[in-house]
C-alpha positions as CSV (number, residue, x, y, z in Angstrom):
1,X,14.5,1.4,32.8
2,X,13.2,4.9,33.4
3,X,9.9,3.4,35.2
4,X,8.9,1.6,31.5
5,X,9.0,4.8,29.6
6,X,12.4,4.0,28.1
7,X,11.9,2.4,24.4
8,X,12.5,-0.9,23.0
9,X,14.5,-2.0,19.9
10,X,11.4,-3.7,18.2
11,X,11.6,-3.0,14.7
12,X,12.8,-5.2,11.6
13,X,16.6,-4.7,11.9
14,X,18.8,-6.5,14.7
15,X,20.9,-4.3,16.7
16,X,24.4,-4.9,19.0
17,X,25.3,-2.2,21.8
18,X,28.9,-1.5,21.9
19,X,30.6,-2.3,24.8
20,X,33.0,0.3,24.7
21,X,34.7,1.9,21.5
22,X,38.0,3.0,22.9
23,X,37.7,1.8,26.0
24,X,35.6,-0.6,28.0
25,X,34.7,2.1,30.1
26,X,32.3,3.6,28.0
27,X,30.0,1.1,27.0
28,X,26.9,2.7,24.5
29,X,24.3,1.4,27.4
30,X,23.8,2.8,31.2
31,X,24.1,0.5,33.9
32,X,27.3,0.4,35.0
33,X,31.0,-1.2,32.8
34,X,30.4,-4.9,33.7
35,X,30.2,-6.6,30.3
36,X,27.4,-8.9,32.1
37,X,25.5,-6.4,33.0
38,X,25.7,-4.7,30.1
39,X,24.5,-7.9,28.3
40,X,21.7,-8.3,29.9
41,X,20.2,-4.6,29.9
42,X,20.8,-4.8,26.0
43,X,18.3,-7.8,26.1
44,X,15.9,-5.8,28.1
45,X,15.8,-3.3,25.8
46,X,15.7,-5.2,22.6
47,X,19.2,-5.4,21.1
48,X,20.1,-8.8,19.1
49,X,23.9,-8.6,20.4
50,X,26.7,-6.4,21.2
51,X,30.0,-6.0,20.3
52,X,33.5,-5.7,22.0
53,X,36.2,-3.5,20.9
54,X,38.0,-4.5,24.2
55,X,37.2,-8.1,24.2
56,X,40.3,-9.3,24.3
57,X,41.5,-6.7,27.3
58,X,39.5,-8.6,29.7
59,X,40.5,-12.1,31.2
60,X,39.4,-15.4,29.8
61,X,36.9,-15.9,32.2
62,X,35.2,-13.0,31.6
63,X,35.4,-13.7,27.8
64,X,33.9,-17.4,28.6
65,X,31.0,-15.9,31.2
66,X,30.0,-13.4,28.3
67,X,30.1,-16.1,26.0
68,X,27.8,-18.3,28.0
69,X,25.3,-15.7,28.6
70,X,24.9,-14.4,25.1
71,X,24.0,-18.2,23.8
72,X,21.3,-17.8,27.3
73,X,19.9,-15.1,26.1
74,X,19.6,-16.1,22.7
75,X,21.9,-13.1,21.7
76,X,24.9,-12.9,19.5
77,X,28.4,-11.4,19.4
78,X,29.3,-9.2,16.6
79,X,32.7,-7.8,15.8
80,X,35.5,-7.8,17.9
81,X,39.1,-6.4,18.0
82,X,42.3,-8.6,17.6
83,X,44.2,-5.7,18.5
84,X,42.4,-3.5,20.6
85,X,43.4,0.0,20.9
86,X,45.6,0.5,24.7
87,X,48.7,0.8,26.1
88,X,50.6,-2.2,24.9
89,X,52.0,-3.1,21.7
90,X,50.8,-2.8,18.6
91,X,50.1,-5.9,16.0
92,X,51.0,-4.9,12.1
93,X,50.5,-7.3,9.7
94,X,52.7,-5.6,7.5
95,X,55.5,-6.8,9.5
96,X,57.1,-10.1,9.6
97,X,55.2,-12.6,11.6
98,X,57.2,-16.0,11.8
99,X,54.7,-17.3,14.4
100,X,51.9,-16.1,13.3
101,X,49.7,-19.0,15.1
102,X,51.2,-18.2,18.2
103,X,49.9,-14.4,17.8
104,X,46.9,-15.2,17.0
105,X,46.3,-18.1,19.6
106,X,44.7,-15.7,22.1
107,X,42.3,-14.4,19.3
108,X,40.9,-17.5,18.3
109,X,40.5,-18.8,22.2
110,X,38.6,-15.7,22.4
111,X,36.5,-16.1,19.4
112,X,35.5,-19.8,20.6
113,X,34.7,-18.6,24.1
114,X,32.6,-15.6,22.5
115,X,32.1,-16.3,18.5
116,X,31.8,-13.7,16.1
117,X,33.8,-11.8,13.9
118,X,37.4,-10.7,14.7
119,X,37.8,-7.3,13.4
120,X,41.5,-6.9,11.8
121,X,43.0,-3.4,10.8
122,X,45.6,-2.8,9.2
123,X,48.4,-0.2,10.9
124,X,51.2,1.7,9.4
125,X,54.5,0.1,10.7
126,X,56.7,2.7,9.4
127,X,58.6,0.4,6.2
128,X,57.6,1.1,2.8
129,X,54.1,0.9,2.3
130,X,54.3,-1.2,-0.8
131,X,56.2,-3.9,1.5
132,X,53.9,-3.6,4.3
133,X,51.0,-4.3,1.7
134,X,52.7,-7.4,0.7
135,X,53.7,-8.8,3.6
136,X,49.8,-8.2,4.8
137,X,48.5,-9.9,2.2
138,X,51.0,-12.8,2.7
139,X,49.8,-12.6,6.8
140,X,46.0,-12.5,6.1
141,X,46.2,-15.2,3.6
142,X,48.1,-17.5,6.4
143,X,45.6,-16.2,9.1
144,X,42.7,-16.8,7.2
145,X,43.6,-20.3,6.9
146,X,44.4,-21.1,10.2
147,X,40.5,-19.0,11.2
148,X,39.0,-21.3,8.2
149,X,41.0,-24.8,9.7
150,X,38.8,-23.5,13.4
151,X,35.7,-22.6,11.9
152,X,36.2,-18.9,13.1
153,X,35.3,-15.6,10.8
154,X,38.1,-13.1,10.4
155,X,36.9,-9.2,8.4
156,X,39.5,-6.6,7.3
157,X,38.2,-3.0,8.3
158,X,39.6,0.2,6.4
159,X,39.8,2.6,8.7
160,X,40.0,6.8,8.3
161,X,43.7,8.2,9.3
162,X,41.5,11.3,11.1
163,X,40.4,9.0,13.6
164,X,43.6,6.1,13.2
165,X,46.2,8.3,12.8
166,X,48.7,5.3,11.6
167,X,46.0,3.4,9.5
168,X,47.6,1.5,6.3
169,X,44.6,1.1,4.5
170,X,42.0,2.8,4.7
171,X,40.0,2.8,2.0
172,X,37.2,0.0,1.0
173,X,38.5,-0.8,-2.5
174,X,42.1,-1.5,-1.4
175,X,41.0,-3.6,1.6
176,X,38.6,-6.0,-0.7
177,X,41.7,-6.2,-3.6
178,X,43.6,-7.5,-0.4
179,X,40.3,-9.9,0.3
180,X,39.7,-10.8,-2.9
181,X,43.6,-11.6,-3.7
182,X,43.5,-14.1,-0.7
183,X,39.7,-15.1,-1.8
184,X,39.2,-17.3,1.6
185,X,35.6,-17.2,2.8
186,X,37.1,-17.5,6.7
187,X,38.4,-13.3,5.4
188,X,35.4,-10.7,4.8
189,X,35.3,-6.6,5.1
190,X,33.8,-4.7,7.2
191,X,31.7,-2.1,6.2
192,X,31.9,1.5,8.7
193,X,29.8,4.2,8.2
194,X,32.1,6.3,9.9
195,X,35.6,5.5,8.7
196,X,33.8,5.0,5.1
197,X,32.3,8.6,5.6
198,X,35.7,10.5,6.2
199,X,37.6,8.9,3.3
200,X,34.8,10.3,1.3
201,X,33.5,7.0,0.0
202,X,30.0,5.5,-1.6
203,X,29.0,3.6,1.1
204,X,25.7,2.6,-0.8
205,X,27.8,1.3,-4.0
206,X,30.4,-0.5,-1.7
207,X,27.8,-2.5,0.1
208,X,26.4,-3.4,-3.3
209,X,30.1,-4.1,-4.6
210,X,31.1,-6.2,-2.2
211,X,28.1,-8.0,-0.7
212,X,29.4,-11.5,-0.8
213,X,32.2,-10.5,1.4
214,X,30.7,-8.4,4.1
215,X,30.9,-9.7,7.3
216,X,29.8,-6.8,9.7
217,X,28.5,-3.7,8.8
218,X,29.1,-0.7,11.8
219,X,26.7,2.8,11.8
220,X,27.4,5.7,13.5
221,X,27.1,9.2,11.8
222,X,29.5,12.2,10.9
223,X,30.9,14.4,12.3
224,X,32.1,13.0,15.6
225,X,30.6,9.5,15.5
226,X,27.3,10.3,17.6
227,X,23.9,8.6,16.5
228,X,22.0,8.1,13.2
229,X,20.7,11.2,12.9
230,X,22.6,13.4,14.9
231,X,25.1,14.4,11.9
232,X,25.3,14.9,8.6
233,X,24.9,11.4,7.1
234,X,21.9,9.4,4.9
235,X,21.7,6.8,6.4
236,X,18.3,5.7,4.1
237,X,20.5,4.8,0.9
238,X,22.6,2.8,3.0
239,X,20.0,0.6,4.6
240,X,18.2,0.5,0.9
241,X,21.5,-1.2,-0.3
242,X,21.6,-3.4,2.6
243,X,18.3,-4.8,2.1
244,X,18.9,-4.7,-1.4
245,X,21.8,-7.6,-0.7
246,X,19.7,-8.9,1.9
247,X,21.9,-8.6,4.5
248,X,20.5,-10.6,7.5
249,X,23.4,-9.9,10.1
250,X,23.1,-6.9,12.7
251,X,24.1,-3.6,12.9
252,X,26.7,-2.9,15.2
253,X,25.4,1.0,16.7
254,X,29.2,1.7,16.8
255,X,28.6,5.1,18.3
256,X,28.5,7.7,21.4
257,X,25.4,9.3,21.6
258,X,24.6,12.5,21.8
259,X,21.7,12.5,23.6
260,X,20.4,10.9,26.6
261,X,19.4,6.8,26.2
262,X,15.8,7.2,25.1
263,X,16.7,9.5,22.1
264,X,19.1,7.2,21.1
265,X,17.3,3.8,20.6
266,X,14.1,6.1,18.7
267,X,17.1,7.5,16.4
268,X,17.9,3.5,15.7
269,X,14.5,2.7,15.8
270,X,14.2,5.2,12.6
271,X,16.5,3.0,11.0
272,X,13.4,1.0,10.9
């Protein structure tokens, strides 16, 4: 670690190091793509957890090692994807899903091998979008109680078109009238300081709207998502509406930083 001069994560606030955004070849952390590896160097440098946009590209046995070693380590998992972004098919929940257990049955191994959140989005499957709402709400509703019947925690993420060029929903108050229709604790939002930031939203007054349904809550800044700091985002009014709910979870550095490792954990380490 740079001979001891690279920082640690020692403040108030509980970070989790990405282990890749669109890929798991780019984790947020040096040290090499192995997801055990990368555990284990975000302990050493003081991060609560991570989180795994491409958890559930990698085989079960990887999924159950990582699993194993975060509860060693006293460390938790955040977020991770149900349908991670690749090569293969897509998953919209705006489309019929007769057997929905059976799609989900990978998920939910995952989540019991790993825990943590599974991070649902909602795509554009090309029908008319007051359909696809519908038959999303129907979908969540049946997927929310098959997470609540396994003790597992599902959150529905809005998400920007400029960055998901086939997001359905992207915008916070549509996703929580979804949540709040189904009203299952087992379904949360999630709260992204990036996505929220291109739509052009109060991410302060969101937080504070929807506090008893936040389940994760991901930073990066804006343009480009790169560091706190690095852009053009307050980031103080957000944290001040996060302690103002008392949010005790982490906060997932969902980010690529700009500049080299040290710079990054002092920009989170501003974040106090």
């Amino acid at each position: 670690m740079g001979g001891g001069l690279t920082p640690r994560l020692d403040g108030r606030r509980r970070f989790a190091a990405h282990l890749g955004i669109a890929s798991p070849d780019r984790p947020l952390l040096g040290g090499g793509v192995d997801p055990i590896a990368q555990i284990e160097r975000a302990h050493a440098l003081g991060f609560a957890g991570i989180t795994d946009n491409g958890l559930m590209l990698r085989p079960p046995d990887v999924q159950r090692r990582m699993g194993e070693r975060l509860r060693a380590l006293g460390m938790e998992m955040g977020s991770f994807t149900h349908d991670p972004p690749g090569e293969g098919p897509r998953f919209f929940w705006g489309a019929p899903q007769p057997d929905l257990a059976a799609a989900l049955a990978p998920t939910f191994a995952a989540a019991e091998r790993v825990s943590g959140v599974v991070n649902l989005v909602l795509l554009d499957a090309g029908a008319p979008r007051a359909d696809q709402l519908a038959r999303a709400t129907d979908n969540l509703g049946r997927a929310a109680a098959l997470a609540r019947a396994r003790g597992f925690r599902l959150a529905l993420e809005p998400v920007s078109r400029i960055r998901v060029p086939f997001a359905l929903v992207e915008h916070m108050a549509e996703a929580a009238a979804i949540v709040a229709r189904i009203d299952d604790d087992a379904l949360g939002l999630i709260v992204d300081s990036c996505h929220m930031a291109l739509g052009g939203e109060d991410i302060p007054a969101a937080i504070l709207s929807h506090a008893g349904r936040l389940r994760a809550v991901q930073i990066a800044d804006v343009p480009g998502r790169v560091e706190p700091g690095a852009g053009e985002l307050a980031f103080a009014p957000i944290l001040a509406a996060l302690d103002r709910i008392g949010w005790r979870g982490m906060l997932e550095a969902e980010f690529d930083a700009l500049g080299d490792e040290a710079g990054m954990l002092a920009a989170l380490e501003t974040l106090g």
